[in-house]
Structure formats: C-alpha cells, structure tokens
Backbone as CSV, one residue per row, in Angstrom:
resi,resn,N_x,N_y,N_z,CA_x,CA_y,CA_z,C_x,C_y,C_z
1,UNK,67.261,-13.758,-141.938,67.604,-14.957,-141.245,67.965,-16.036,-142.258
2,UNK,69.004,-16.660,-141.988,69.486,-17.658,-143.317,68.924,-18.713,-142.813
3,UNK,68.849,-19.452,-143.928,68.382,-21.136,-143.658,69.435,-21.895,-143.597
4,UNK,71.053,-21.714,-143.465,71.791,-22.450,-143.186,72.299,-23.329,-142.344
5,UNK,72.495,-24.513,-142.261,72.399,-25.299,-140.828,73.586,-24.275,-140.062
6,UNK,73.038,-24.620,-138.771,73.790,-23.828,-137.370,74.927,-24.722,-137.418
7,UNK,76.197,-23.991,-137.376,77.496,-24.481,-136.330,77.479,-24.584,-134.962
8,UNK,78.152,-24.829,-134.484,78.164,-24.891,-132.983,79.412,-24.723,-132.461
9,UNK,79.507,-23.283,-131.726,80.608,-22.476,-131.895,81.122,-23.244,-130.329
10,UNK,82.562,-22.969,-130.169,83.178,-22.916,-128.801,83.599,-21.940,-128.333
11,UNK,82.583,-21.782,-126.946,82.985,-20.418,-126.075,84.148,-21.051,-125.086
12,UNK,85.160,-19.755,-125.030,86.095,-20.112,-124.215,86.275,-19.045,-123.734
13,UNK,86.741,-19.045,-122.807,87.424,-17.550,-122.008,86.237,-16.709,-121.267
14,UNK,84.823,-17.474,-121.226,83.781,-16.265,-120.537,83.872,-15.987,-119.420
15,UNK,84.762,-16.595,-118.321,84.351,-16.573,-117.230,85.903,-15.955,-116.545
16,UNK,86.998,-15.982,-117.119,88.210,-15.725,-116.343,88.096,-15.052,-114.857
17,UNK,87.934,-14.093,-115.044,87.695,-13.682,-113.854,87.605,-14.364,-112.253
18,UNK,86.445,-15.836,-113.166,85.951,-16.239,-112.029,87.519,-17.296,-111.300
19,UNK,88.384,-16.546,-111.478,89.828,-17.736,-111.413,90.146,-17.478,-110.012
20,UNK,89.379,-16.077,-109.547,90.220,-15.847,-108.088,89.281,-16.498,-107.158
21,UNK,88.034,-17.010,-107.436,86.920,-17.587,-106.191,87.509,-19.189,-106.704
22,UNK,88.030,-19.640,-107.410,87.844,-21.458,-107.520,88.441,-21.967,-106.390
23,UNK,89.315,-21.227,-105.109,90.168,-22.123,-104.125,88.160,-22.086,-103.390
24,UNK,86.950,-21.038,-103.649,85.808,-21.501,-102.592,85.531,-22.989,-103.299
25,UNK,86.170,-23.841,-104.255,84.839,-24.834,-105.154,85.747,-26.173,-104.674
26,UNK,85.421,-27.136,-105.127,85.690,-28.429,-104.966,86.405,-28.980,-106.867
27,UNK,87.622,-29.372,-106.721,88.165,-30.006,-108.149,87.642,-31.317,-108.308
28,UNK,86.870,-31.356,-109.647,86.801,-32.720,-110.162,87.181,-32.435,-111.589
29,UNK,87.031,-33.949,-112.117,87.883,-34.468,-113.250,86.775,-35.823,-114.015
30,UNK,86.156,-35.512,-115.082,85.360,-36.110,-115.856,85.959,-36.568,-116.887
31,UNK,85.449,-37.846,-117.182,86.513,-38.674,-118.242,85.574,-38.298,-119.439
32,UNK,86.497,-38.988,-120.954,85.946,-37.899,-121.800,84.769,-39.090,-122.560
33,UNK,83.845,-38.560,-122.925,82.690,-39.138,-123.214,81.660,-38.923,-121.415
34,UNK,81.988,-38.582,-121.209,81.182,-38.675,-119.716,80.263,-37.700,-119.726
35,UNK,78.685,-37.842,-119.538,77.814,-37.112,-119.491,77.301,-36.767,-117.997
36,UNK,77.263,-35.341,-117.769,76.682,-34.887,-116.479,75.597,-34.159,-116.891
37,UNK,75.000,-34.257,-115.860,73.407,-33.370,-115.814,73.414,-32.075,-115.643
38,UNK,72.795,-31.942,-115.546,73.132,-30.453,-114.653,72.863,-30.289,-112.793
39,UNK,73.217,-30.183,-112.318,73.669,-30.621,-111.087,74.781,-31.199,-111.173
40,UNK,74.865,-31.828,-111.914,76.333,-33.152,-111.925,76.197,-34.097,-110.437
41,UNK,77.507,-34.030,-110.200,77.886,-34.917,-108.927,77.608,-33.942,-107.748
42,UNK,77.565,-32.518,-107.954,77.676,-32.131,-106.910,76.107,-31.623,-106.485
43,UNK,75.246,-32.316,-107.008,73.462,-31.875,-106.545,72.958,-30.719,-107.451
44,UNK,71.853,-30.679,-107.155,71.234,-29.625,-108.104,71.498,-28.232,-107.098
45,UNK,72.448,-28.348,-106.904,72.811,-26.705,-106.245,74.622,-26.448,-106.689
46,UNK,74.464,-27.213,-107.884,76.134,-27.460,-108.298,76.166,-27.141,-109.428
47,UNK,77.564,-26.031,-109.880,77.896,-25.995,-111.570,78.967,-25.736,-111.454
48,UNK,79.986,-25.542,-112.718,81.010,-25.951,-112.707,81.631,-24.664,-113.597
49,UNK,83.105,-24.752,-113.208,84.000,-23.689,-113.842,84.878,-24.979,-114.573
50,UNK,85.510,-24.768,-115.776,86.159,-26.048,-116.937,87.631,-24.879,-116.472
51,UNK,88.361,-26.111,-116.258,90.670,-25.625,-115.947,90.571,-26.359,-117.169
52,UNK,90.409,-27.440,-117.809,90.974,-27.927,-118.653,89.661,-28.809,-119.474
53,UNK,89.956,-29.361,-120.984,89.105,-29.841,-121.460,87.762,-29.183,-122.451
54,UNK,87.016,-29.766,-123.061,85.740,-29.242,-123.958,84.890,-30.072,-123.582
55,UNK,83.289,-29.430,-123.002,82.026,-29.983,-122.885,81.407,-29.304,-124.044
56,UNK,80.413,-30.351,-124.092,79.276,-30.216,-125.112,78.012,-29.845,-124.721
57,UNK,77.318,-29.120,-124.729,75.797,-28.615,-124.260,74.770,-29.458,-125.854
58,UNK,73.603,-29.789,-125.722,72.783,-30.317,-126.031,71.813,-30.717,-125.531
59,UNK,70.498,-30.984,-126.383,69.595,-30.783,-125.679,68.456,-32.279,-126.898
60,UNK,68.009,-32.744,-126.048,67.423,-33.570,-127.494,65.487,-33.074,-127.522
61,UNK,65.889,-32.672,-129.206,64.722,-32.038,-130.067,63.458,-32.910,-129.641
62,UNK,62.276,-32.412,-129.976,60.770,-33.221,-129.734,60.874,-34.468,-131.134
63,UNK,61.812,-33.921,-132.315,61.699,-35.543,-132.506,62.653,-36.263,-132.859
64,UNK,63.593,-36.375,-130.947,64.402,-37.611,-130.521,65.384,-37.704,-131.285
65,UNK,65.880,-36.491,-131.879,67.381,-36.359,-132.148,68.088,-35.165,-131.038
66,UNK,69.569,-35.746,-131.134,70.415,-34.777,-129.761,70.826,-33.217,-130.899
67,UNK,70.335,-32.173,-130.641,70.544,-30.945,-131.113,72.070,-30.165,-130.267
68,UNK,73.199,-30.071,-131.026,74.174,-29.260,-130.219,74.282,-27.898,-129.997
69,UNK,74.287,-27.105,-128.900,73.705,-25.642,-128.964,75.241,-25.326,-128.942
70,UNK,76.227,-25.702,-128.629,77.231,-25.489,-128.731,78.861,-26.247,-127.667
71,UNK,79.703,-25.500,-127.626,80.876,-26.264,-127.038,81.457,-25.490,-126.080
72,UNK,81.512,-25.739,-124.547,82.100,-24.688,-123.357,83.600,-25.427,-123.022
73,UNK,84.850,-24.630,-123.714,86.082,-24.554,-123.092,86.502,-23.603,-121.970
74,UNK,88.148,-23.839,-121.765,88.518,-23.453,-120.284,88.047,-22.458,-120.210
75,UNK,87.669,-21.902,-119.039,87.810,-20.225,-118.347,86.118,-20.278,-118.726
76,UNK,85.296,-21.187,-119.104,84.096,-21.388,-118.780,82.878,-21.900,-117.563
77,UNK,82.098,-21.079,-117.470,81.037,-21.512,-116.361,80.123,-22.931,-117.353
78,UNK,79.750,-24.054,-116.492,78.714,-24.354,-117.268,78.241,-25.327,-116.002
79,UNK,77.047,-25.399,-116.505,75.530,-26.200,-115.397,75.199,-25.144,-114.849
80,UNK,75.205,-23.408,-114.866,75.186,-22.797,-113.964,73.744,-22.035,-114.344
81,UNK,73.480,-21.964,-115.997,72.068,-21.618,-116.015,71.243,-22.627,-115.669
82,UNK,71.371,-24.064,-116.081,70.239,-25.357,-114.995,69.979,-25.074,-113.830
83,UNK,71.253,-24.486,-113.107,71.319,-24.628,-112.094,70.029,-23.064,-111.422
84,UNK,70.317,-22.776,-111.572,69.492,-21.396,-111.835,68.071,-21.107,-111.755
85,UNK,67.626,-22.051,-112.847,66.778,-21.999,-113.065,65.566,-23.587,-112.752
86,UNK,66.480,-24.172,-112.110,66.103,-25.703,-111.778,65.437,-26.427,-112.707
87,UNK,66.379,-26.552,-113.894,66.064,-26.989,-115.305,66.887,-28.399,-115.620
88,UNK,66.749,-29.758,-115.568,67.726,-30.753,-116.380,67.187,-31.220,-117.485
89,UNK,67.109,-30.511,-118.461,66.615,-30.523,-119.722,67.683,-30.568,-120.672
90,UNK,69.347,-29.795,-120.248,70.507,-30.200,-121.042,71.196,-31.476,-120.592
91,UNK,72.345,-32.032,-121.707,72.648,-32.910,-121.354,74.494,-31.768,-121.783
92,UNK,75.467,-32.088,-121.161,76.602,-31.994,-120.801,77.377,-32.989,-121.368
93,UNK,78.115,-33.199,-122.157,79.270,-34.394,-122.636,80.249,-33.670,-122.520
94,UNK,81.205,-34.453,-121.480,82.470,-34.185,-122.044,83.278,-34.800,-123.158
95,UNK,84.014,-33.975,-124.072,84.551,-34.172,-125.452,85.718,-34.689,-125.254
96,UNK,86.380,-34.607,-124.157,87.851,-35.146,-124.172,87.945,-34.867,-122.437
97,UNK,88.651,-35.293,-121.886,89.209,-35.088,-120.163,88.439,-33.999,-119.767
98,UNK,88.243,-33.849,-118.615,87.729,-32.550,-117.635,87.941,-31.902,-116.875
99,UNK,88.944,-31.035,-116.475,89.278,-30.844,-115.241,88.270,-29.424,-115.240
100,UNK,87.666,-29.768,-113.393,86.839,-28.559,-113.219,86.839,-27.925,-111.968
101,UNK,86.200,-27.464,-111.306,86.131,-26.660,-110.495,84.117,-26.658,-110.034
102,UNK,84.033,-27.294,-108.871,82.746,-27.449,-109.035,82.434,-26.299,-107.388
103,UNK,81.003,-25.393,-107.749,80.768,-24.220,-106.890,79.390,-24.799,-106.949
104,UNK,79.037,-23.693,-105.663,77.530,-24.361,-105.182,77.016,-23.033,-105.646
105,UNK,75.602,-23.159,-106.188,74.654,-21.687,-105.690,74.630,-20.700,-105.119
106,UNK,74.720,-21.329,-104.144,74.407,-21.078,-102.113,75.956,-20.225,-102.343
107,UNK,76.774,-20.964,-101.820,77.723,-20.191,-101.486,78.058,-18.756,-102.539
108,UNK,77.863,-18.592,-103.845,78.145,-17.512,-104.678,76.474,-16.704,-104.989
109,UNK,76.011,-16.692,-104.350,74.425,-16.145,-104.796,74.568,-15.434,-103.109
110,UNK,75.072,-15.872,-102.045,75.161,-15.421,-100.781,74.788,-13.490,-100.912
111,UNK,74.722,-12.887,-100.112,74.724,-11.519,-99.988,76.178,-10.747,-99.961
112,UNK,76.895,-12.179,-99.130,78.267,-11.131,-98.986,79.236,-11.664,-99.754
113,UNK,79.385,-12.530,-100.425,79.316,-12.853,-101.941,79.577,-11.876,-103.499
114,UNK,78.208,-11.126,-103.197,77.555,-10.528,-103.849,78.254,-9.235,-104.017
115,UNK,78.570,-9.066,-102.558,79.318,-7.784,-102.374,80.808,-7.807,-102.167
116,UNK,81.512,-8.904,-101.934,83.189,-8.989,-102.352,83.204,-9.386,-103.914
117,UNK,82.603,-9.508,-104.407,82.920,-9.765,-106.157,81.736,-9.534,-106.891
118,UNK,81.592,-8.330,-106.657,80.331,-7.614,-107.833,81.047,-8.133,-109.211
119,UNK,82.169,-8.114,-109.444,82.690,-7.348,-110.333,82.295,-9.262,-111.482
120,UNK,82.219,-10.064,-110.745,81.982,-11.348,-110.517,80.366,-11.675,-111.540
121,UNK,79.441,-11.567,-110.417,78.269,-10.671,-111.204,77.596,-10.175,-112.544
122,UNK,78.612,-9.635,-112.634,78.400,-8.472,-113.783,79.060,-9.408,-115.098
123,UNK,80.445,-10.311,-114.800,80.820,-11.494,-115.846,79.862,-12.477,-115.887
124,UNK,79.037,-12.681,-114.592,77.831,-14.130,-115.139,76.698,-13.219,-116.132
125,UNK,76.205,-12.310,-115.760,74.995,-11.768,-117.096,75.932,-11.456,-118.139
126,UNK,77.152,-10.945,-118.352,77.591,-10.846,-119.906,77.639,-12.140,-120.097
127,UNK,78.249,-13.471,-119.798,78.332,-14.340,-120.062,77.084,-15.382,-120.682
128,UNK,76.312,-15.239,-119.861,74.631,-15.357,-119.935,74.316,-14.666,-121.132
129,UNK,74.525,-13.559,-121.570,73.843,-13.008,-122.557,74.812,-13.786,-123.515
130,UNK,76.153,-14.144,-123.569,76.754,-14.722,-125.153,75.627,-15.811,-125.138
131,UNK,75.710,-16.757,-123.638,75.104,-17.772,-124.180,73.861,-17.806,-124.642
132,UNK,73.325,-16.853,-124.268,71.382,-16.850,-124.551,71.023,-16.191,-126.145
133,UNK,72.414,-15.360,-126.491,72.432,-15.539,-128.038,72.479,-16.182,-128.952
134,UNK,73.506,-17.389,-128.217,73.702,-18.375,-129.180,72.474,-19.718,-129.006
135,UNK,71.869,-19.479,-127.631,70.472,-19.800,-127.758,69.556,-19.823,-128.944
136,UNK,69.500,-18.673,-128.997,68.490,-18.087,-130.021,69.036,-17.940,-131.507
137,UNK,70.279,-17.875,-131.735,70.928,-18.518,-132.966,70.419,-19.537,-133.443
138,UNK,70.908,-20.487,-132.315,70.257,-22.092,-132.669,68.853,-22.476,-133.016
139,UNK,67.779,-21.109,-132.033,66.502,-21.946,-132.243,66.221,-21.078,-133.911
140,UNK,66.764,-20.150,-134.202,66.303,-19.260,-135.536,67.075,-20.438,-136.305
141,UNK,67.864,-20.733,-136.186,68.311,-21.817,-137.371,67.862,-23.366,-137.309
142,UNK,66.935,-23.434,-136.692,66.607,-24.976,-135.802,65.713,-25.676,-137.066
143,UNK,65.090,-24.425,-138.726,63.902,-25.446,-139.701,63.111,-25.017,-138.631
144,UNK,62.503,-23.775,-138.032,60.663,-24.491,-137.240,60.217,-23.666,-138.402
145,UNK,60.106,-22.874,-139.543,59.866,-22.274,-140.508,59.766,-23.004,-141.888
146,UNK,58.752,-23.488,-142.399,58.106,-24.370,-143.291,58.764,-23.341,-144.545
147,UNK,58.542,-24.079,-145.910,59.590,-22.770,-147.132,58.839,-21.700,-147.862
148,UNK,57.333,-21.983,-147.198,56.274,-20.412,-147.666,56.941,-19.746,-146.349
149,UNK,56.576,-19.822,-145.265,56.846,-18.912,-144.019,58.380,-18.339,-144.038
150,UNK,58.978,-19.046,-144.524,60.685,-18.766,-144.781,60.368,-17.471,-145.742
151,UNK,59.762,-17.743,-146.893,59.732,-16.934,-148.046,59.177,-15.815,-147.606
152,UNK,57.887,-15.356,-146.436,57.363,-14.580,-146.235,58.437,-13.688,-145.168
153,UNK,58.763,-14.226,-144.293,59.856,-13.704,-143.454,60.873,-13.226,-144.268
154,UNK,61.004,-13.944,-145.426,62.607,-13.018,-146.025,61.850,-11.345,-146.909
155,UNK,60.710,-11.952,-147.433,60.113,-10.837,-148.169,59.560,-9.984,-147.389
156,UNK,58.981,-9.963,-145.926,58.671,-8.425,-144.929,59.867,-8.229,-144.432
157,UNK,61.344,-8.659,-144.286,62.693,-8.394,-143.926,62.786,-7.188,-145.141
158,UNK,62.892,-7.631,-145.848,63.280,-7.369,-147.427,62.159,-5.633,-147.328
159,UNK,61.102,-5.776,-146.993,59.968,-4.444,-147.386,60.528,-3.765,-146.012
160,UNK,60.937,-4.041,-144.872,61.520,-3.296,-143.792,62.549,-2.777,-144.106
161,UNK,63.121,-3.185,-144.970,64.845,-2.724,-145.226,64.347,-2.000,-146.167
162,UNK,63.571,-1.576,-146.555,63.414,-0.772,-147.961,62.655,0.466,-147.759
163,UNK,61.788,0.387,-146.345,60.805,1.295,-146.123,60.912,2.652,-145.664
C-alpha cells in the first residue's frame, strides 16, 4: 500500500445503459458550484443520472477538512448509493453546469422494474463495485496509519510476498 496522496479519478461512462429508462425520470439542470445532498431536490427517494457536466463527491473528514473521493461525469448514476442506503453524509458539487436526469427509488427498485431491465441491475452492482473501490482506495490512502504501523504493514506485505 503506498503512502502517496490519493488522486481523485473521474468516472464516466458507468451507467450508459441506463439511457433507455431516463424518458421514466424528471430533467434538471444545476448551476456550477451548486451543492446537492443526496436526495437533492427530488427527496430522499431521488438520484440522479449526469447528460452533461462533472460532480464532485466528498465527504468532510473528523477533522473538518472536505476529503474528495472522486469526480462523476456523463453516463453516470450519482446520489443513488445515499439514496440506498439513507445516508447524507456526502456532499455533491457541481464542477461546472448540470444537466441530469433525476429517478426515484420507488419507481426503479419496483418488481416489474426489476424484471423489464435486469440487464439494468446487473450495471448498478458493477457500477457500485468501481465505486466502492475507489472507496476504499481513498480510505487506504486517507494517513489513518501512523509511520511505525506503515513500516510494519509494508514489512508483513514484504514476508507474505516472500513466503
């Protein structure tokens, strides 16, 4: 595990797929610097597909600095793990204009839903898994490892690779 500060990559393109359900969602348009919650405007049963524009995901650290986990461009889902999990613990900036596509829960979690676009589904957990990697990117590169514990972690890495 390196000690190098984290980048903060931009995912784009995770969600394409989801291009044939956006006539079920409602279009909005966030100006740039504009922060949404998760819920946004459309309630905590609301997340959003990005047509145009870059949001920012972040989250602010226990000591009161804003940490960036990364950057969601077009053909992206985002508010949709908050939404999920009934979490507003991220904060959302948009980086420049927004055009989106805003979907409810309810209507795509439905049963029959479920079953006209499995295929639907199966793009939110791959998608979920980029992001929950780059989750855990961020928190392995986040410093919670003091520079003995660093040293010990690189040296049982180091006796695993050798054993």
């Amino acid at each position: 595990m390196s000690n190098t500060p984290y980048s903060p990559v931009t995912l784009v393109g995770l969600n394409l797929p989801w291009e044939k359900v956006l006539h079920l969602g409602v279009p909005v348009t966030f100006a740039a610097k504009q922060i949404i919650t998760a819920g946004g405007s459309g309630g905590s049963d609301s997340f959003y597909y990005i047509r145009k524009g870059r949001v920012r995901l972040s989250y602010i650290a226990p000591s009161g600095s804003e940490k960036v986990l990364f950057y969601l461009g077009k053909g992206t889902l985002f508010a949709e793990i908050p939404v999920m999990i009934m979490s507003a613990d991220c904060i959302f900036t948009c980086m420049d204009e927004v055009a989106a596509v805003l979907l409810k829960k309810s209507a795509v979690t439905s049963k029959k839903f479920l079953e006209e676009y499995p295929e639907l589904m199966l793009n939110w957990v791959e998608s979920t898994s980029v992001k929950s990697g780059n989750f855990f990117n961020q928190l392995c590169n986040a410093g919670l490892f003091d520079s003995f514990q660093s040293v010990c972690r690189l040296l049982y890495s180091m006796a695993e690779l050798h054993a």
